[in-house]
N, C-alpha and C positions, 0 to 999 in steps of 0.2 A: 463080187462078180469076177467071175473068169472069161477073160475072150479073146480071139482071137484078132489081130491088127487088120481087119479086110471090113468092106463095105461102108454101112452108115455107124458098125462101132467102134473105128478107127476115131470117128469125130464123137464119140459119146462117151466111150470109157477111157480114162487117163488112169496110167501107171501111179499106184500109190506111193506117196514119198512124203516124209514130214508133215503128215497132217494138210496133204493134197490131193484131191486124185481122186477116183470115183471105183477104183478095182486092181484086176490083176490082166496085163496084155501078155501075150506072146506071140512072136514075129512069125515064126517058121511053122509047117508041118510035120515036126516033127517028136517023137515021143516023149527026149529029152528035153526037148524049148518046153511041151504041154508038164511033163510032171515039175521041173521049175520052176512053173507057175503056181503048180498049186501047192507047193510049199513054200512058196511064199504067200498064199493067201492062207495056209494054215499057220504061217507063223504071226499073222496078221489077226486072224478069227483067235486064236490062244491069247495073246494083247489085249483082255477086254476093253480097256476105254481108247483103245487106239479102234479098235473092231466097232466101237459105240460110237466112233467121231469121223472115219467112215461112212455106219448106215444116215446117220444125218446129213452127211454135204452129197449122198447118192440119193436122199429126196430132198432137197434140195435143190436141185437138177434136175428133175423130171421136166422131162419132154413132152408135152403138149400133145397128143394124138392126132388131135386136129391141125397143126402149125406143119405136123410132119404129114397127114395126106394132102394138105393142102400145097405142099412143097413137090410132093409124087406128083399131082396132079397138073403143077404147072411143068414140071417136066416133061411128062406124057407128050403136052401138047407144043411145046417146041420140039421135041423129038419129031415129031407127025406136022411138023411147019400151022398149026391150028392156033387160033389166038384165044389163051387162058382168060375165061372169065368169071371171076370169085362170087358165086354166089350172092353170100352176104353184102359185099360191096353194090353190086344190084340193088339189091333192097331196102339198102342204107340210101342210096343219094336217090330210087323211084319213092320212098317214104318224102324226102324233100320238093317233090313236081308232084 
């Protein structure tokens, strides 16, 4: 994976490095930071079992869909001063009464 260091995949994709890391980052917008990157991810993807060890520790990592709206959603409502209440937690401790 190629990406760019802004948003939520500053915290998701890590620069590869010894058999670490989850991709390829670059910092800037600009043409030369983006093609850097992806020769380093082609010199990575030509590497097969470095490119096979890699796609394992990047699923390995997957991100939960639900942990991550559930995360949006308590933002939302601090943003809006509103008090976040988790669904399932509802239902979990109204299962108990």
């Amino acid at each position: 994976m190629i990406a760019h260091k802004t948003g939520g995949l500053r915290d998701t994709v890590i620069e590869w490095a010894k058999d670490k890391g989850s991709g390829v980052v670059f910092d800037t917008h600009t043409t030369n930071d983006f093609l850097k990157a992806v020769e380093r991810a082609l010199k990575i993807f030509n590497r097969k079992p470095e490119y096979k060890r890699l796609r394992e520790l990047c699923f390995e990592n997957v991100i939960d869909v639900e942990d991550v709206s559930r995360a949006w959603d308590n933002e939302y409502h601090q943003l809006n001063q509103k008090l976040f209440l988790d669904q399932s937690l509802i239902e979990f401790y109204s299962k108990e009464y």
